[in-house]
Structures are given as structure tokens and as C-alpha cells.
N, C-alpha and C positions, 0 to 999 in steps of 0.2 A: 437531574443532569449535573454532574461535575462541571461542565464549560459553561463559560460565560452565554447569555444571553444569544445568538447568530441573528441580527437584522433580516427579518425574512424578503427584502428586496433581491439577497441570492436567491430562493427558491421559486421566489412568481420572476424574477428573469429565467430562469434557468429553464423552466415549465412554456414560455414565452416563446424562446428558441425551440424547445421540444416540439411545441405545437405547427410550429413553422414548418416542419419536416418532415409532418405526417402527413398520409394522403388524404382526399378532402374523404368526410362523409365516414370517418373511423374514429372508435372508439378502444383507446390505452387503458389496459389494468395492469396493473404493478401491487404486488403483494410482497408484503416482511418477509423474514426470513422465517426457518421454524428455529424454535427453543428445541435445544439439543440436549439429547438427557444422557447420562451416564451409567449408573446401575441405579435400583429398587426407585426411590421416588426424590435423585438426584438431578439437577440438572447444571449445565454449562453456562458462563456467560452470555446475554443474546449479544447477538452482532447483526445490524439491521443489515438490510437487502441496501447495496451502496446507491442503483436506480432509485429503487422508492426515496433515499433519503435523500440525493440529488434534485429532486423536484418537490419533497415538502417539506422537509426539517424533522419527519418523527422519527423519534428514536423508541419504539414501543413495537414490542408484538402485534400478532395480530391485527392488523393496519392492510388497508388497501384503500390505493389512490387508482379515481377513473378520471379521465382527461377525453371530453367529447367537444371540440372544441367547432363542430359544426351545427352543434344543438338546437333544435327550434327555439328551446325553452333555454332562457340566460342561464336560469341556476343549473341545469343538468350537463352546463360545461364546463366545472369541476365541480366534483366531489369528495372528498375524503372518510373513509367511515375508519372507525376506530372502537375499542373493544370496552363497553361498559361496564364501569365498576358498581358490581353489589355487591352486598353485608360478606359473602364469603370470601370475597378477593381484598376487600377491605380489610377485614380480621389479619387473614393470612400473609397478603402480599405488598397491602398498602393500597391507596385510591392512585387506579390511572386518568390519565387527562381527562379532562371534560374536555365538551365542544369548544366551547371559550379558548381553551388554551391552546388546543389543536389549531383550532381556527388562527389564533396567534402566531402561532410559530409558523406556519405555514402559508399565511397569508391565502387563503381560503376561505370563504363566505359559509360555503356550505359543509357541515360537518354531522354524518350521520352515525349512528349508533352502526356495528357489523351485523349483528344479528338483521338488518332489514337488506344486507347488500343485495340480495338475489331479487326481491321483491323489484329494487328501485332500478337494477340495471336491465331487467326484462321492460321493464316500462320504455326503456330503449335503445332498448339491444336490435328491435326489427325495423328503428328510423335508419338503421346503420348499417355501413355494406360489408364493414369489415373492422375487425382488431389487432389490435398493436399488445403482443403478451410478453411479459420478461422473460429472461431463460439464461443461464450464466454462459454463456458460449465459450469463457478464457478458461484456458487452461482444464479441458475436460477431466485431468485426473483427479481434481479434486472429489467431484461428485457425481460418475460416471456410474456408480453401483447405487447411488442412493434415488430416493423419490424425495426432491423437494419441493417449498408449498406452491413454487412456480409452477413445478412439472404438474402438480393437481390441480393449478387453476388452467393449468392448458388441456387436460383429460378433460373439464371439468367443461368448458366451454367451447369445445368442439360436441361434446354429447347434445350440451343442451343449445347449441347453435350450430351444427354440421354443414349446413351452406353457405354459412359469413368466410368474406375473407380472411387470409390469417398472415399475419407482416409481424416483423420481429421488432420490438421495443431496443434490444440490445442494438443493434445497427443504429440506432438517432445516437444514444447514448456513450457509443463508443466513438463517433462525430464529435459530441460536441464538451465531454469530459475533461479528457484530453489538454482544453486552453482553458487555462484555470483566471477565475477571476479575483480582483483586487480583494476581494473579501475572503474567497480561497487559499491563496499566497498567506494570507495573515495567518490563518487557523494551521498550515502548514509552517510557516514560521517559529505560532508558540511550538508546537511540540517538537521543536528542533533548537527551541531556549529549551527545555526541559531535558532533551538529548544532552547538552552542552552541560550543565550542571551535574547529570546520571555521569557522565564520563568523568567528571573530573574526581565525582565523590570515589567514584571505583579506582582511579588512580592514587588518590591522598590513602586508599583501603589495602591496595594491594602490598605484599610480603610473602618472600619464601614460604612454602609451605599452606598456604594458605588453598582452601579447596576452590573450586572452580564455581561451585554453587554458591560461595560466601561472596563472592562477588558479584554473582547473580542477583543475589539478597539485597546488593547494595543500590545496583539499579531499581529493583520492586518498591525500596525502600523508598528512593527520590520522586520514581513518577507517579507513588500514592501521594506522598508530602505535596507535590506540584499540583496536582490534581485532572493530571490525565486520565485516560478512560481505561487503558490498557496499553500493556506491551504490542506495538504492533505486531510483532508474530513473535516466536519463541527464539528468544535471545543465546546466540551460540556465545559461549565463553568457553573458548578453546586455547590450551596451552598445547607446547611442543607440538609434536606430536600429531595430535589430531583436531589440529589447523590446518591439515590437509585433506581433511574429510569436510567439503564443501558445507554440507547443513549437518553437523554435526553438533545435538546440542543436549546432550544426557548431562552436560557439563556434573561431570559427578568425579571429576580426578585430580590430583593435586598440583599445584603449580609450582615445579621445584626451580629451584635458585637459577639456573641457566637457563631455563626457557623464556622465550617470549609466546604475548597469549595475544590472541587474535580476538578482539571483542566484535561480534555483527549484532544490532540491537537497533529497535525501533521503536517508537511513542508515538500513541494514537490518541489523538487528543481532538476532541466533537468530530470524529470519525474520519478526522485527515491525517495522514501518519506522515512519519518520516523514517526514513531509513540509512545509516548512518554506522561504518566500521572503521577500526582504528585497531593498534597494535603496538606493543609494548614492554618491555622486558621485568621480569617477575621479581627481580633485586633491583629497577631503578636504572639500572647502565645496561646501552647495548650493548654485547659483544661485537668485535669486528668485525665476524662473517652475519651477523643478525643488522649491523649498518646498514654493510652492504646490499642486502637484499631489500630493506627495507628502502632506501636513499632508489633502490631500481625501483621498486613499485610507485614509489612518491614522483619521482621522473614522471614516469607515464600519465600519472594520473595527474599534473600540473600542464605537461603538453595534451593531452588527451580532452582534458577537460576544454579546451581553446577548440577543440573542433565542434562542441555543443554551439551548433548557433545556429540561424534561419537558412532553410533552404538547405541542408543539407542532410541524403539520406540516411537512416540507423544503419543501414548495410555496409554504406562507403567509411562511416564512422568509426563502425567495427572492424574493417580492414587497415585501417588504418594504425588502429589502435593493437593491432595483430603485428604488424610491423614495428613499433614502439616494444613491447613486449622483447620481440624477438632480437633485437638490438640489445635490451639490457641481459637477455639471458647469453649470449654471447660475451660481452661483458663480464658476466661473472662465472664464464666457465664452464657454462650448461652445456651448451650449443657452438658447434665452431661456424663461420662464415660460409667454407665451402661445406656442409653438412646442411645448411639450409638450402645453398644455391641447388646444390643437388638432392634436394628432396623429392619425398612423392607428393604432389600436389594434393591426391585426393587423401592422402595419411601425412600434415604435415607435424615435426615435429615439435613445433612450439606446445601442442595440446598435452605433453607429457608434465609440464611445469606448469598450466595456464590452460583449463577446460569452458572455462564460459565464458557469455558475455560479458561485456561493460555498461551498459546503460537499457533501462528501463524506466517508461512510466511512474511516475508517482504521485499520488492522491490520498481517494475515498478508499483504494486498496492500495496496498505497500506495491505489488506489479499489476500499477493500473491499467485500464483499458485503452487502447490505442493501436493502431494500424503499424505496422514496420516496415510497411509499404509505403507510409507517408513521410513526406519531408516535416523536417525540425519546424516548428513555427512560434512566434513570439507569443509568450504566456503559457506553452508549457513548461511543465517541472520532469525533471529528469535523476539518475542520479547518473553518477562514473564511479566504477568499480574496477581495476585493473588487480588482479592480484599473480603473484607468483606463487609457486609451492615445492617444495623439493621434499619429498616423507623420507630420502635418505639420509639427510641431514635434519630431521624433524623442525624442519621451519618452514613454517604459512605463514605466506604476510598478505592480506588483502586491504587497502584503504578504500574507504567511498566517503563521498559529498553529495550532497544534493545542489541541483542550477535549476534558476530558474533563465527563458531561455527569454532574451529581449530583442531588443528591436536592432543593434550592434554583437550581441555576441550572447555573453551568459554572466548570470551574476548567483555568484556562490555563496547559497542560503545557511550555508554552517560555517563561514568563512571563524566563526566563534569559540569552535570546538580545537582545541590544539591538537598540531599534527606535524609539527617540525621536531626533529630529534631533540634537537635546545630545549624548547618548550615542556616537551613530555618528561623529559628527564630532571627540570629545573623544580613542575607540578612533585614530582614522585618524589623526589626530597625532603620538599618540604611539606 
């Protein structure tokens, strides 16, 4: 592991509260994620299953946690089994955790080899009335076409248990995520120190002319040096242009002297990210109409951020934040007064400058798990994204912050990262 140490009293609270909200006389499997291969006999980064690591701290393949927390037997009311290192995986891959360390980091007594998992969960699988299985419910289009190791261990244990109940793991976990804890906040913090220094290096980097992927480089560069785990998702570095292309991120084109470039970029660091966009002109100085635009997005996103706070819902937040928008595009000429007043409500047209939301979840995933249907509540993380975009005038400006959301209001966890015109232009100088 790259990150420090994680005190496993997050994972046996977190496991604590899970268990609390299972029905009685049920048994939880939660299984990794799969190793994702590429071509012939390549494969991809693993990226653990965010549940499974939410309740034990592993960060390894092939891993499944059982959670039977109505057990006759003490030991068989948690288990962890985890994947045994011999001579061949040793030679090739290096040695995976022992029991010991499993058992450490997860604060877990019992810690079994996988090869015996079917053996030890039939032993009590028929004390049980029913199971709790993972299954990624957010945002189906990622894995809609695929079979993953989740969806095999749900084929897998309806065949060889077809009369047990079947209750969804993701419903406790998308409960109780959501309010992050004091040791959570931290590990999202560093990777939002790491953010702050990624941005500055790309700033003191950037120059006419300069490609779009050379500042890419420079971010890869800081959050290897830092020792992050990864880029939370694939960092768009968009100049002119196509900063108006929302996830636009081939970043493969040149930054020439009048454009400003839209940086969106994220650090995943012991698998809590941060997510974090800024913007900036490609020689150092805004231009006037690039102020402008800029100085509207920063507006919103300063009043905007002040309605992140308890009791209030994502829905009402975003209408709000809809009207904020629609003010500064007036403002700067987009939009007239009477053009909104007399809109089509069901086609309005702030979405021709301004198509998505402002605020999402943030954690174990960059758009964490969490209800929209629920009110703001104290301890979670959020971010605020307001952006404008005009492709006729090739200028995107999008800013975002991360809040975390307290017991008065919100308190803005990148408050560190420069975002005032003075600042950005005072860094690119010098």
C-alpha cells in the first residue's frame, strides 16, 4: 500500500453500523472487485469493490467478507477469507497478505484462506433465513453489459441456495456512506493536499504552445511523488475549445496563447478521492471577456456553495443554483431578462450555456453513493460545480470545491487550492 497505515476502528465501526441494519437471522457476502484485463496477458489497475473496503480495509483481489452477525457460533460472525500466496504467485506477483495482516487491518479475528469459502459458508448458510449480496446499483451504465464478480456470486448463490431470502447489501451501504467519519474527512483531505500542490505544479508548467497532455504529465507526476493511489478518474485538460465538451479528456491538443484551459482532475489516495476543477489562461493573464466569464462562474459558485448546509434538499439546491447561473448569463449577454421570463419551462434556456448539475456525493467513489431524495446532513462531503460554457466564443469555465457539510453550514476542504483571479495570475508568473 502507498497510504499510511488506516486505524481499523473505521472498519469494525463501520461493520458495527452495517450490522445494525440488517435483518435478524441474515448472512452479508461482499466480494472484490475483478482484475480487469486488457489485451493477451495484460491487465489494468485493481480498483477494490468500495463496500467490501468500507467494512474491512482490504485493498486485494480476490477477497470476500461474510458478516453473520446472528451466529450461534462467535467466530462464524465475521469472516474474512482472502487469497493464498504460493511459490507461483510469489515468484510472479509478489506474497499477498497473510491472515495476520488481514486480520490487522481489518480488525477481524477470523481470517480464512478463499479456496475453503464454499466449504465454511454452507456450514451456515441453512442456520440462515436469508442474504445480504452486493451489486453496484449507481449509475447502471457503467456495467450494464458486463458480468461482474458480484453478479457471480449472486448466480452463484441463489443456484446453490434458491429458497434463502435475498436483500440488497447496497441499500445499508448507500445509508450509511454517505456521513463520513472523522477518520474519513482526513484521508479525503490528504488527497485534496495533494490536489493543491498537482495544481499549482501545472500552473508554474504551463506556456503557450504547450500540449495539453504535457500538463497531464505534470499532474501524474505530483500524485506519484505524493504518493497517492491514482488519479481519481481520467483528468480532463481542456483548452479553448473543447472545455465545452463536458468529459472531454483525449487531452491530446495544443494550448495556444489566448485560450484558457479548464483543468477537472481528481487524487485517490487509500481509496477516498477528491474531485477538484479550476481554470486558467494559457499565457498567464485573462483576457477581458475570459474575466468575465470566469468572475460569473466564481459568483455562483461562492453564493452557491452557502446553500450546502443541513436540511436542505439536492433538488431545491439545484434550482437554486439554476437561477444563480441564469443571472450571470444575463449579465454577460447570453440571455436577456424578458427571454427567460418568457421561457418554455419544460425547454428552459439556461441548459444551452449550463447542462448539468452542481453537486454530488464524494468519497470511496468520486460520485459517491447517496440518495437525492435525502436532505444535506452534517458529515457529509459534497462538492459544488457551477460552470458556464459558450463553444461560440470557445470558452469553458467550470470551477468546483469540495464542503464538507457541518452542523452550521459548510466548511470548504480545498479552501487551499488558488482560485481567485489575483492568485492564479500572481502563481503563473512566477
Amino acid at each position: 500500500m502507498r497510504y499510511k497505515k488506516i486505524n481499523n476502528s473505521l472498519f469494525i465501526n463501520n461493520r458495527n453500523r452495517f450490522v445494525s441494519k440488517m435483518k435478524q437471522n441474515t448472512i452479508t457476502v461482499l466480494t472484490s472487485n475483478d482484475v480487469k484485463h486488457t489485451n493477451a496477458d495484460d491487465v489494468m489497475g485493481f480498483t477494490q469493490n468500495a463496500d467490501l473496503f468500507y467494512l474491512s480495509g482490504i485493498d486485494q483481489e480476490d477477497t470476500i467478507l461474510v458478516l453473520y452477525p446472528d451466529a450461534y457460533k462467535k467466530e462464524n460472525r465475521e469472516i474474512l477469507f482472502v487469497k493464498e500466496t504460493n511459490e507461483q504467485i510469489k515468484i510472479w506477483d509478489g506474497e499477498k497478505l497473510t491472515k495476520e495482516q488481514a486480520s490487522e487491518i481489518s480488525g477481524i479475528t477470523r481470517v480464512e484462506w478463499l479456496h475453503d469459502f464454499e466449504k465454511i459458508l454452507q456450514l451456515m448458510a441453512f442456520e440462515a433465513d436469508g442474504f445480504y449480496l452486493g451489486h453496484n446499483e449507481h449509475i447502471k451504465r457503467v456495467t450494464k453489459d458486463q458480468q461482474t464478480q458480484q453478479d457471480r456470486m449472486i448466480l452463484w448463490c441463489k443456484e446453490k441456495y434458491p429458497l434463502h431470502e435475498y436483500h440488497r447489501a447496497a441499500k445499508i451501504t448507500r445509508e450509511l456512506r454517505p456521513l463520513k467519519s472523522d477518520i474519513e474527512v482526513a484521508l479525503i483531505e490528504k488527497a485534496i493536499a495533494i490536489s493543491v500542490t498537482s495544481f499549482e505544479r501545472v500552473l508554474k508548467s504551463c506556456k503557450p504552445n504547450i500540449n495539453e497532455y504535457e500538463l497531464e504529465a505534470e499532474l501524474a507526476y505530483n500524485l506519484v511523488k505524493s504518493g497517492a493511489s491514482r488519479h481519481a478518474f481520467k483528468p480532463i485538460v481542456a483548452s479553448g475549445k473543447n472545455a465545452c465538451a463536458l468529459h472531454y479528456n483525449t487531452n491530446d491538443a495544443v494550448c495556444y496563447d489566448c485560450d484558457m484551459i479548464l483543468l477537472d482532475f481528481g487524487v485517490c489516495y487509500a481509496n477516498y478521492n477528491s474531485d477538484t476543477t479550476r481554470c486558467f489562461p494559457v499565457n498567464g493573464i485573462f483576457s477581458k471577456r475570459q474575466k468575465e466569464v470566469y468572475s460569473a462562474v466564481l459568483h455562483c459558485l461562492k453564493e452557491g456553495s452557502k446553500l450546502l448546509k443541513p436540511g436542505i434538499l439536492p433538488s431545491d439546491y439545484e434550482a437554486q443554483m439554476v437561477g444563480l447561473v441564469e443571472a450571470e448569463l444575463i449579465q454577460l449577454g447570453l440571455l436577456s431578462a424578458d427571454e427567460i421570463a418568457n421561457q418554455d419551462a419544460k425547454k428552459p434556456l439556461y441548459k444551452k450555456y449550463f447542462m448539468h448539475g452542481t453537486a454530488h456525493h464524494i468519497g470511496l467513489d468520486v460520485h459517491d453513493v447517496g440518495l437525492y431524495s435525502r436532505p444535506l446532513e452534517e458529515g457529509m462531503v459534497l462538492t459544488c460545480e457551477p460552470g458556464i460554457y459558450i463553444p461560440e466564443e470557445g470558452i469553458g469555465c467550470r470551477l468546483e470545491n469540495d464542503y464538507l457539510i457541518t452542523k452550521n453550514g459548510n466548511r470548504n476542504l480545498t479552501e487551499a487550492m488558488p482560485i481567485e483571479i489575483e492568485a492564479i495570475e500572481a502563481m503563473m508568473k512566477h
